[in-house]
N, C-alpha and C positions, 0 to 999 in steps of 0.2 A: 673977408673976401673969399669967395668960394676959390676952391681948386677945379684949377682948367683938366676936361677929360684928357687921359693919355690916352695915345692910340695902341689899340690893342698890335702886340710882339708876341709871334708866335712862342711857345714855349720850344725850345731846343731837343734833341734827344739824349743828349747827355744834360744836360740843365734838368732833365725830366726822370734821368736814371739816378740823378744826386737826388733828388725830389722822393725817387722810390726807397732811394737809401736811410734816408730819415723815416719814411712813412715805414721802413719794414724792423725798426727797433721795436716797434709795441704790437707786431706780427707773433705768431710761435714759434718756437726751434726750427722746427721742420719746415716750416712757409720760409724764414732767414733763411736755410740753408738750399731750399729748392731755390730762393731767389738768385744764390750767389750760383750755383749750379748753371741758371739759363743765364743770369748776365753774362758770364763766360765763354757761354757758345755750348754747354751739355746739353745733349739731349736728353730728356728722361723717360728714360726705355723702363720697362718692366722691372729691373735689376734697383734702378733708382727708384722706383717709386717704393718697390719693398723696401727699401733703407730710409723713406722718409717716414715709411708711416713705423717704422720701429723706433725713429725720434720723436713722431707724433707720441707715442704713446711713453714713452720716455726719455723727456727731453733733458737727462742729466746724458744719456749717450753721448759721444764722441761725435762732433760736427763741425761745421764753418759756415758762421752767418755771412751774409753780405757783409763786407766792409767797403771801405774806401779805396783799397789799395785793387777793388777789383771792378771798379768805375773810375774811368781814367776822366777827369772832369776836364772843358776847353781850358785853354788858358785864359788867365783870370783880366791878361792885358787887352788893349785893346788895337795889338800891332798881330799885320799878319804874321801867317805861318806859311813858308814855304821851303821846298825842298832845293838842296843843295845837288848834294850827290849824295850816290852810295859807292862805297868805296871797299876794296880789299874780303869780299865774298871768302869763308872758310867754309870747307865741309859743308855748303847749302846747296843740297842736288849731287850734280858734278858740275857746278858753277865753277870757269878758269880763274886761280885768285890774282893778286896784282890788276884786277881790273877795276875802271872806275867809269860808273854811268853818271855823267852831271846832266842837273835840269836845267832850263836859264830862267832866272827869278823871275819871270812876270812875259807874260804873252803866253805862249803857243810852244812843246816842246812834243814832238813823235819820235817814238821808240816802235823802229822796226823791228819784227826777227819774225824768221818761217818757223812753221813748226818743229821742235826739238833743237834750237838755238839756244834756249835759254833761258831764255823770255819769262818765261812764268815763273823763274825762280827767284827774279827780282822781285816780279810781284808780289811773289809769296811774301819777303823778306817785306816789302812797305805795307803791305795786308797786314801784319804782325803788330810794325812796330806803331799804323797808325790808328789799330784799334778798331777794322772792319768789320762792317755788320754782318758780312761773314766771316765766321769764327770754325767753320766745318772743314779744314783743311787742314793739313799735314806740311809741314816741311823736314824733309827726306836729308838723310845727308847720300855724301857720295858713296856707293857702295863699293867701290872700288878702293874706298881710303880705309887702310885695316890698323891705322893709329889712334883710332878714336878721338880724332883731334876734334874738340869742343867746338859748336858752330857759333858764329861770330860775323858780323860784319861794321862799316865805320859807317855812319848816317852823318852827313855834313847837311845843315838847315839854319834858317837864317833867319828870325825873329824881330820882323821892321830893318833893322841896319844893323841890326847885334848877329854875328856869326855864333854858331853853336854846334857843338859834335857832341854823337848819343853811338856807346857802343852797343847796340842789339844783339843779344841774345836770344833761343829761344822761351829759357824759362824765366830770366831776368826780370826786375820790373820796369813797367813801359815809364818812357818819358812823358813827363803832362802836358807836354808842347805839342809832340807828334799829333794826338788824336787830333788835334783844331786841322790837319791836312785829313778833305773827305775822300773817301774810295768808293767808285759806283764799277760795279759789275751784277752779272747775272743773279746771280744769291744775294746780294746784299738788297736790293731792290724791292723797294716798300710795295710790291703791287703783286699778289697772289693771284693765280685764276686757280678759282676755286671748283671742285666735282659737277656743279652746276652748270659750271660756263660762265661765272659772275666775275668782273673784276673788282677787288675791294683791295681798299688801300689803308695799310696797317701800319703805323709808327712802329718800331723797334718796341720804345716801352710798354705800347702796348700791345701787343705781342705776348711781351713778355707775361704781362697779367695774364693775358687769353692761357698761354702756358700753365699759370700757376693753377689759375679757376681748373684745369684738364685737370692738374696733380690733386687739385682738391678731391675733384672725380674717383682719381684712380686711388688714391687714400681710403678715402671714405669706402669704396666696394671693399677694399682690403681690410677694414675695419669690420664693416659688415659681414664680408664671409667669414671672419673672425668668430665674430656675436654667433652665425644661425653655426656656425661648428662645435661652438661651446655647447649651444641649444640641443645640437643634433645628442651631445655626450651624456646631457641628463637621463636616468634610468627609469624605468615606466612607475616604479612605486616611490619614487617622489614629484614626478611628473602628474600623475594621478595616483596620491593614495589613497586605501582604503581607510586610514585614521580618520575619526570623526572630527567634525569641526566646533563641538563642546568639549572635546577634553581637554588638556593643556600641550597633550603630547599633540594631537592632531591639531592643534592651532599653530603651535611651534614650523609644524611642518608645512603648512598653508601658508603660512605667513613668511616661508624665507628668504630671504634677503642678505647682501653683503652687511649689513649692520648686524646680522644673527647673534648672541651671545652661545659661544661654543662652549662656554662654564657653564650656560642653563641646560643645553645639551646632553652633554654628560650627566648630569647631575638627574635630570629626567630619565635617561636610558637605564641609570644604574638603580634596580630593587634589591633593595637590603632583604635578606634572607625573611624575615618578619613580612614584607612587601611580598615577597613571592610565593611564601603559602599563604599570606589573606586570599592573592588572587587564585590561586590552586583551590581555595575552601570557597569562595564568592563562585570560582568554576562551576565547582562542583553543586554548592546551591541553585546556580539557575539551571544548571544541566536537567535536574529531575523538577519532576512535582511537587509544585509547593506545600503540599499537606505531607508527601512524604520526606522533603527537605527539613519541612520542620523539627517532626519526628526525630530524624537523624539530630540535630541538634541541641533537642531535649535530650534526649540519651548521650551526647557527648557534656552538655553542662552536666549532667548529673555525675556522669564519671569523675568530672573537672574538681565540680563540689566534692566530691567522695576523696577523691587525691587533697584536696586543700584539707576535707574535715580532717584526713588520718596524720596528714603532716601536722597540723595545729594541738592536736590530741596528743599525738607523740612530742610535739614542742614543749608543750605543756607539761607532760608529764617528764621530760629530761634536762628542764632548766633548771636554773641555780636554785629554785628554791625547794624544788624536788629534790638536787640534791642534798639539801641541806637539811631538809627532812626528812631521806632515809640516814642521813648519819645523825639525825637525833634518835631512831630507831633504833639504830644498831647501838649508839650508846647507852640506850634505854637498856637495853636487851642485855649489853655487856655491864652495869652496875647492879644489873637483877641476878647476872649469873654468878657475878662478885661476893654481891652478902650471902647468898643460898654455897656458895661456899665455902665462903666465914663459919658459916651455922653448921655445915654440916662435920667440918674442923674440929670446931669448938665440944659435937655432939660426938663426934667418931673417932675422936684424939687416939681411945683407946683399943679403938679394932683393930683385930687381930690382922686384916685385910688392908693394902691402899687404898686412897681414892673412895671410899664409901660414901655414899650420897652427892658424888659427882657426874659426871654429867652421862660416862656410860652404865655405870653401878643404876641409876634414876629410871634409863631404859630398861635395865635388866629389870629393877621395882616392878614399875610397869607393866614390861611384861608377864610379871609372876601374878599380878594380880590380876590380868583380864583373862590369864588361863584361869587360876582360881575361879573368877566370877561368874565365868562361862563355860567352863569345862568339869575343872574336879572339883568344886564346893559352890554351887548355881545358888544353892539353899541357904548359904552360911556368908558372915561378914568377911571378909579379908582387912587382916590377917583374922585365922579365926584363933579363940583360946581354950579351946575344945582339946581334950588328951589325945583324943583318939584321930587329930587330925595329923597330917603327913604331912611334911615340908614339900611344897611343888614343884621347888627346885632338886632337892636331893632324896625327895621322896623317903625319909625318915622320920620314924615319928619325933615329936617336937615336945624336949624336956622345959620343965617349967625360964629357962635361961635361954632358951633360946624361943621361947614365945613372947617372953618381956622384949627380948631384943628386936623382934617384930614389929610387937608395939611401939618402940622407938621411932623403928623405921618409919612408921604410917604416921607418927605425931610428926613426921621431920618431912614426907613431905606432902603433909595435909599445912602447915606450918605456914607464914605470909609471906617469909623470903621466898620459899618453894615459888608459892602464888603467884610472887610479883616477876618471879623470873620465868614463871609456863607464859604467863598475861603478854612479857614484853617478849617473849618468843613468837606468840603464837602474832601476835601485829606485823613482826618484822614480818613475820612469811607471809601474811595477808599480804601487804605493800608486795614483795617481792614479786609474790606470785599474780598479782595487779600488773606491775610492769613486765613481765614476762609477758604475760597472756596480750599487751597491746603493741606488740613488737610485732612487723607486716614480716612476713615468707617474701625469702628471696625469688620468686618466681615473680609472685606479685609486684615488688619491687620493680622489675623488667618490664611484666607488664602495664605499669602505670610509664613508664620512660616512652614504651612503644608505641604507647597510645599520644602521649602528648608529640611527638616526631612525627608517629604516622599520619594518624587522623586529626589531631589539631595543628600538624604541622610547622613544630614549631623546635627544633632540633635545639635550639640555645635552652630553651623552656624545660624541655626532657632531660639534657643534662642537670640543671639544677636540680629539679625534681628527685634522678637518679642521689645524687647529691647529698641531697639536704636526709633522705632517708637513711642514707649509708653514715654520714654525720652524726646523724641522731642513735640509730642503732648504735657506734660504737657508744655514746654518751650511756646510754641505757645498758650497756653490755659492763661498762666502767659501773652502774651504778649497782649493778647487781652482783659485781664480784668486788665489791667496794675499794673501789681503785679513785686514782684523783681526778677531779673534774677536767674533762679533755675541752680542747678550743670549741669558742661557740660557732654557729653557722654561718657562714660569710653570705654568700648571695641568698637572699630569703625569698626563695619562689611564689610566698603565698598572695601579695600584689599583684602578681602576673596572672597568676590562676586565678583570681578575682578579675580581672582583667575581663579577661579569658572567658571567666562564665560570665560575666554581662555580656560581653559581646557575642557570646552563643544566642543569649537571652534577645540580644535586641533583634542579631540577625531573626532568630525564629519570629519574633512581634513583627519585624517587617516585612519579612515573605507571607506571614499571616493576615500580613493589612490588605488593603484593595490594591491594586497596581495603580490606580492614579491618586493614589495617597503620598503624602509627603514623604512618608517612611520609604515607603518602594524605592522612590524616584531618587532618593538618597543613596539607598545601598546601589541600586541599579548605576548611580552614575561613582559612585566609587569603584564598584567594579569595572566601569567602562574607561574610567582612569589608566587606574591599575592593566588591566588589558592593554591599551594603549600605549601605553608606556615600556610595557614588554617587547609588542610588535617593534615600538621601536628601536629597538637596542641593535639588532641586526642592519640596519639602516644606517647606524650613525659613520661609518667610514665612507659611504653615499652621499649624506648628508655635508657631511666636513666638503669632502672633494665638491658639494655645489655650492655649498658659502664662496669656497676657494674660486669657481666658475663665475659667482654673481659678483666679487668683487674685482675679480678680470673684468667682466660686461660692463660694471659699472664704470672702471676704470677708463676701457675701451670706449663707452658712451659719452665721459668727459672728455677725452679726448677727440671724440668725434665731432664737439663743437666746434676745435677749431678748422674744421671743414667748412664751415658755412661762408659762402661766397659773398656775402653781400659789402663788404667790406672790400672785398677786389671789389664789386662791381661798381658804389660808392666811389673809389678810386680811380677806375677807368675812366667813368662820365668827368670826374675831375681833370683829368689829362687829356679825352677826347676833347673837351671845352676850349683848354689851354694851346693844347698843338694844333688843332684843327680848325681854325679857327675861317671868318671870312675874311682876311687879306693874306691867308695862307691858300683857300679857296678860290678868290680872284685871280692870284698868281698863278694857281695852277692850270685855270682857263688861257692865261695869256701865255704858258711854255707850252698847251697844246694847241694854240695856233701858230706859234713859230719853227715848231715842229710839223708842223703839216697835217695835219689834224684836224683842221677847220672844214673839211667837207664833211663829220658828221661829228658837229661838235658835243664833248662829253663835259661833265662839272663831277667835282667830289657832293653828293650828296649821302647823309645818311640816313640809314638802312632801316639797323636793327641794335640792339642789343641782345648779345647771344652769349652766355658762358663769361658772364663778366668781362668783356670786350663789347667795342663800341663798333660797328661796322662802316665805313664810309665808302660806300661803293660805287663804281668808277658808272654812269648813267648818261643815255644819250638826252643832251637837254629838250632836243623837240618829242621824244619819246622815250621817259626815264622805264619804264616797264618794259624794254626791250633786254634780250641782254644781251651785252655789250661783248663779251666775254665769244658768241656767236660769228659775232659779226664785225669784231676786228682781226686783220688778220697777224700772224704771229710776230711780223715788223712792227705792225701798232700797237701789239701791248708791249715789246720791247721801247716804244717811244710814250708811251703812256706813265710806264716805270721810270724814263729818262725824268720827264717832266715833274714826276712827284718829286725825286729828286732834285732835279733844281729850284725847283718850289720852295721847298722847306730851306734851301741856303740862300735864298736871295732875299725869301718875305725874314728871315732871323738874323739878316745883313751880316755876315758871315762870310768875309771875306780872304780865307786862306786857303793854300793851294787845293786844286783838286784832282786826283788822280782818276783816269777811266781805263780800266781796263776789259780789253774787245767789245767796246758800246755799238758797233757797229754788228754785231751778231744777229742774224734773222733779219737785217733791213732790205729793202728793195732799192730800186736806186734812188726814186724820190724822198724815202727819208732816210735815204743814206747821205743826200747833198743834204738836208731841213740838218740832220743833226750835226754835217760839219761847221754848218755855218750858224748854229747855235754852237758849237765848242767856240767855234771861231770871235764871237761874238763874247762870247765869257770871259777870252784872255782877253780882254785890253779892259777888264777891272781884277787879274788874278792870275795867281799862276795857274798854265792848266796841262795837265801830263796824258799822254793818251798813248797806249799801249797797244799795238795792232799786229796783228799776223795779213790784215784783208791789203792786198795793195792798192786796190780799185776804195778805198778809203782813203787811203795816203793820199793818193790822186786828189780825191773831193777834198779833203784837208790843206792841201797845199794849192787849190784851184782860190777856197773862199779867200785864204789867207791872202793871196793877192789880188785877189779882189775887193778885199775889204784894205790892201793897204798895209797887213798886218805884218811884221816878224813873225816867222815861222823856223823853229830850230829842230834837227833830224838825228837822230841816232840811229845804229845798225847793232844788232846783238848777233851774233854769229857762230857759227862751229869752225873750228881749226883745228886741223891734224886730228877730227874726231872729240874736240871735248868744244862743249856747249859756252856759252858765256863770255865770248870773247867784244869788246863794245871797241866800235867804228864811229869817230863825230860827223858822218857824214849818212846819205841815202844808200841804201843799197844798189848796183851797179844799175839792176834792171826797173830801176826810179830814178835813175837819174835822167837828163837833159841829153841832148847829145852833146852841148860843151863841157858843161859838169864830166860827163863819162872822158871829155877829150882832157882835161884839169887833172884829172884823178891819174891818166893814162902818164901824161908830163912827169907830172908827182914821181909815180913808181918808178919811170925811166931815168930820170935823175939820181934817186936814192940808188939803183943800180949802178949808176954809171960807175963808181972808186971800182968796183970789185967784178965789173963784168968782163973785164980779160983775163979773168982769171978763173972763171967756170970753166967748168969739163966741157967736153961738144955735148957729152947727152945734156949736159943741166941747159948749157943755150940755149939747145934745140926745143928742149921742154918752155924756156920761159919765152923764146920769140915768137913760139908755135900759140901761146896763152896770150900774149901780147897782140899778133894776128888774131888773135877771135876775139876782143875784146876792141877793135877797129870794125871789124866788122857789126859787130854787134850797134857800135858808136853812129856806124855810116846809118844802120839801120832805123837807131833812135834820132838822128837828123831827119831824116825822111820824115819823119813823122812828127817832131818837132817844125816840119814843114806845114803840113796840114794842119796845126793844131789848131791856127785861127779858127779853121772850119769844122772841124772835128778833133774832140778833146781826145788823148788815149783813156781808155777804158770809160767813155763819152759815147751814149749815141745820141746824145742831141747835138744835134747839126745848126748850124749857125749860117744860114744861106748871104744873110749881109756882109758875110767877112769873102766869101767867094774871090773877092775883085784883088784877096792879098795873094791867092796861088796865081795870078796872072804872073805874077814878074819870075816865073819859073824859063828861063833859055835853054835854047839845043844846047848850050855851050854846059848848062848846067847837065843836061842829060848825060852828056859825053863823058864831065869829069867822074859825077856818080858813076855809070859804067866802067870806068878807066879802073877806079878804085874796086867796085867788085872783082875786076879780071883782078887786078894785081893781089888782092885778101883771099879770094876762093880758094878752097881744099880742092875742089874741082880742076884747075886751070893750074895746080903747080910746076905742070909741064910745060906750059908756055914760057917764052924768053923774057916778056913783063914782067911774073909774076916773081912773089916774093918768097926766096926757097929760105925755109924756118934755117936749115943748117948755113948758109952763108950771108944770111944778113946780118949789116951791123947794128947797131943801136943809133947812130946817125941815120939810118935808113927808116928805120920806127919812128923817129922823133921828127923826119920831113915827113913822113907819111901823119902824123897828128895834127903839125901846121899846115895841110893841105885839107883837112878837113875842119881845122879851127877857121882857117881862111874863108872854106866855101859857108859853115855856118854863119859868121859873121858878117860876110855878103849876103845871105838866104836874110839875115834879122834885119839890115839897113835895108833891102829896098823893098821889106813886106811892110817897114815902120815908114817910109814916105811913102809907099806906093798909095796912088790915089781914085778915091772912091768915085763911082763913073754916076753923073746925075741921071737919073731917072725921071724923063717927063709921064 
């Protein structure tokens, strides 16, 4: 069996703010917390929007989403809500406390007060506690109260037949019952006329979105001037560099971005000493002419090579096995000088002299015989054995004993040990003087350091170099004063200087090749590297601060999605659908005919969609392209606002109290009667509270009421002895009847009576003098209570059918009205009628009442039989 269509219920405005409440859990920080902000009644001025978009963009900050406790939802029963009293007012205004305004549960309840009576301070108070859609007011305490006594009051309200009391505070939280009691005033009022002259009529909740979509607005610029300030802070040479876009350095920097690696960064800016003379020597090769680049480079390997061959030469010649063969040298040398010792021991045991045929006596030989051979006997053998020859040392001739002994000398060292010991002397000093002669000059030394530093540029290179020579020297200085083998050479430069001259060698091959040769295009873009990479080093604290900048932007850019409206907008169309509906539509055509609005009848039609709100704007239906906003005048958008209002509680059947306060503002007199007799019309299905300062309302108020038959109940808020807030259960004097005024007059005269012979003369004279104008005033309001068949007070529609009731007016009647003037006039108290305030009694006031309860009571019986004259 299918299911029967339900009829479409409008959606509520709290039904629709619990609705927005769910729907704003899967919102962002800042949308929650601007949401909780407007459901509250904040405005969001400049100061809030900077604070939401500091959530937007970091929503761990300190905030407060929507919750529950700040949507006060109807009650969930299905009994009304209406107001009791308010009771016992503290510190609200200068509200009198001990006072209590009651409402009567159902019908019709007016609360009089003139201006600075009081009046608004109640309002305020049921504004608060029932959760009005305006939320833009203050409740003030007394300033006069310097106790800082806590504001406070007692809400008595009645829930179907269940009684219930709510203490109000003003920061307290609100009871869930109040809100279901509605409050229509000025501000609260769903109908805006808008810069155009349009009237368009806004639900609350949506409103509120319209609001949020603005904060989207005002975020997002605030975002964006963000971005173009970051923008504005990047510096021209990373905005446009010159780095090229094949190196790695100038890709890095083309390419940056909040993802950048700051470790590749670094690592690029920073050249290793080796790095920064290649590009100082690549400089320097593209700087000149390539044939003379070359050049230069031939001439630097060849040094390179020259510095390697002499360090490898000297290596050579100072390592271990060098060592090890000159100390086979020297031990050659020292076992040759050993046996030639022995021998010459063995042969000189018996000279007269030491040491003979050792090793200075050998020199001294020696030299005796190249004098001999060269100077004194050229011609003769040495020694010679000639008599006649002379000793060349003592230059004596030479007896047969001492020429044999000569002989000796020459067989000893012509002899093999001699031999073997000249042979391994004469090796050692070869070798010796071999490694002597390959030992570099300290100058050179230097200058092989300052070449490899300066012109190959390569300071770590030089030192070794320096190094390895100074190393080697001492080894060779060790080997030649035959000392022990000192440490070998730690860092071995000659790798590097092989290095070194290839890479002289290939630079020169590749400045030599063609420039669109592979070669070229190689060294060319290592140098362009290397360049690059330089340039950028000075940049990199520029750099850092714009990674720092793009991953702000980028940050600021995620953040910025949650700006996008379409999600409120999505959400509006949903609520516009819901609330707005056609028997919410219908409704609102038929409270603006009962409102008086049918001479140029208007329908909710909509608009537009603008800013993520839905527009339903107020349209003349014979001519919806007019605007309306023109051509109604300021009564009728005050009664056009009435009407959306009661729309929306009658089509949501929503029947607890309702409060009005001054709905009567801006009306003229015909929709000031249309909206009494629509309030009138409302209480006899609810309670309905109406708030006025307008008397000529009170009037229309209290006209339909009896017209329609209804109850109609009257309060007075009032000032006494100067302080505000004092409640009266009746009209105020100059609203009342003239019997009412004559009731009220009894009243007071009574409660006087224990204690009135006991006033001072001034206090009598003061209250009979008050009592007297308060008669007067009474005779007055008779008078016109006379006329009223025919003319209502503050009525100028005239009623010519009732004419025939002023007939049964007598001289008799004239004369007593006069009588009473002479005796009440301030005028006439010289007369012997009249009534002097110092010697009247209270019997004298209290006949003078029953003289005009009498004539009114007579004036009502023969105006209620007096009869209607036929007209042929």
């Amino acid at each position: 069996m299918s299911a029967q269509p339900v009829q479409s219920i409008p959606l509520t405005e709290n039904a629709a703010l619990a609705d927005l409440l769910v729907w704003s859990g899967k919102r962002a920080a800042w949308q929650r917390d601007a949401l909780r902000r407007l459901v509250v009644g904040e405005t969001l001025d400049q100061k809030a929007i900077e604070d939401l978009a500091e959530i937007c963009l970091d929503p761990s900050r300190p905030h407060v989403p929507l919750a529950q406790s700040h949507i006060v939802v109807q009650t969930g029963s299905a009994e009304q809500i209406s107001l009791v009293s308010i009771e016992n007012p503290t510190a609200v205004n200068a509200l009198a406390s001990q006072q209590k305004l009651s409402f009567e549960p159902s019908g019709l309840t007016v609360i009089y007060g003139d201006n600075g009576s009081g009046k608004s301070g109640y309002v305020r108070v049921l504004k608060h506690a029932c959760r009005s859609r305006d939320e833009k007011f203050a409740i003030h305490r007394d300033l006069e109260d310097k106790s800082e006594t806590p504001q406070s009051a007692k809400i008595f309200f009645a829930r179907g037949a269940t009684a219930d009391q709510f203490i109000w505070t003003p920061s307290g939280a609100p009871h869930t019952d109040l809100p279901s009691v509605s409050i229509f005033d000025s501000r609260s009022a769903s109908i805006h006329v808008e810069s155009t002259n349009e009237v368009a009529y806004i639900p609350r909740p949506m409103r509120v979105l319209e609001a949020l979509a603005d904060a989207c607005d005002g975020v997002k610029a605030l975002l964006d001037a963000r971005i173009a300030a970051l923008k504005k802070q990047v510096p021209l040479a990373i905005s446009n560099p010159t780095l090229s876009q094949d190196t790695a350095a100038g890709s890095y920097v083309l390419a940056l971005s909040a993802k950048s690696n700051i470790a590749q960064l670094d690592k690029l800016a920073a050249l290793s000493e080796q790095e920064t003379s290649r590009l100082a020597a690549l400089e320097a090769d593209f700087a000149q002419d390539p044939k003379r680049a070359v050049a230069r480079l031939d001439v630097q390997r060849a040094e390179i090579e020259r510095i390697h061959k002499g360090i490898e030469a000297l290596r050579s010649a100072t390592n271990a096995a060098s060592f090890a063969e000159m100390g086979a040298l020297r031990l050659a040398h020292a076992n040759a000088v050993a046996a030639a010792s022995l021998a010459s021991q063995q042969l000189f045991s018996a000279s007269p002299l030491p040491e003979v045929g050792q090793a200075t006596w050998q020199k001294l030989w020696e030299a005796a015989r190249n004098y001999a051979d060269t100077v004194a006997y050229p011609e003769k053998t040495f020694p010679s054995t000639e008599p006649d020859t002379l000793c060349v040392l003592c230059q004596q001739p030479l007896n047969a004993e001492a020429i044999a002994r000569q002989q000796t000398f020459e067989s000893f060292i012509k002899s093999t040990t001699k031999a073997d010991e000249a042979a391994a002397r004469a090796k050692l000093g070869t070798s010796l003087r071999h490694l002597i002669e390959q030992a570099p000059r300290l100058a050179d030394i230097l200058k092989f350091r300052k070449f490899v530093a300066t012109d190959i540029g390569d300071e770590a290179l030089s030192q070794q170099v320096r190094r390895a020579f100074v190393v080697m020297l001492w080894r060779l200085r060790a080997m030649v004063k035959a000392r022990a083998e000192p440490k070998q050479l730690g860092a071995d430069p000659l790798p590097a200087l092989a290095i070194v001259a290839t890479d002289l060698k290939t630079r020169a091959a590749q400045l030599s090749a063609d420039t669109q040769s592979d070669e070229y295009k190689k060294l060319q873009s290592e140098y362009l590297e290397l360049k690059d990479r330089a340039a950028l080093a000075p940049l990199v604290a520029d750099i850092k601060a714009q990674i720092a900048r793009l991953k702000e932007m980028e940050a600021i850019t995620t953040a910025l999605k949650t700006t996008a409206k379409k999600s409120i907008t999505d959400k509006n169309k949903e609520l516009s659908d819901r609330m707005v509906t056609d028997a919410l539509r219908g409704r609102f055509a038929r409270e603006i005919g009962k409102l008086k609005l049918s001479r140029m009848p208007v329908e909710l039609r909509k608009e537009k969609d603008r800013q993520a709100v839905s527009y339903f704007r107020v349209a003349l239906v014979e001519n919806p392209s007019a605007k309306v906003g023109e051509i109604l005048s300021e009564g009728e958008h005050r009664c056009v606002a009435l009407a959306a209002f009661l729309a929306e509680l009658v089509t949501a059947q929503r029947y607890s109290g309702i409060v009005f306060d001054d709905p009567m503002s801006s009306l003229d007199h015909i929709h000031r009667s249309a909206v009494a007799s629509r309030l009138v019309e409302e209480a006899e299905h609810r309670q309905v509270v109406v708030f006025t300062h307008d008397l000529v309302f009170l009037y229309e108020l209290r006209r339909e009421a009896e017209k329609a038959n209804r109850p109609i109940a009257f309060r007075n808020v009032r000032r006494q002895q100067g302080r505000p807030g004092y409640i009266e259960n009746e009209l105020p004097d100059k609203a009342k009847s003239g019997l009412e005024m004559c009731n009220a007059l009894r009243s007071s005269l009574k409660t006087t009576r224990p204690g009135f012979d006991k006033l001072s003369d001034t206090q009598r004279t003061t209250f009979c003098k008050g009592t007297i104008g308060q008669l007067r005033d009474a005779w007055e309001q008779a008078i016109s209570d006379y006329i009223r068949p025919v003319l209502e007070r503050f009525d100028n529609k005239v009623k010519p059918t009732s004419m025939f009731r002023l007939g049964i007016l007598t001289e008799d009647d004239v004369k007593r009205v006069m009588a009473a003037q002479a005796r009440l006039s301030e005028d006439l108290h010289s007369s012997a009628q009249a009534l002097n305030p110092e010697a009247v009694s209270l019997d004298d006031l209290l006949n003078e009442v029953k003289g005009l309860e009498d004539w009114i009571q007579s004036i009502r019986e023969r105006q209620k039989n007096a009869t209607k004259p036929v007209v042929n």
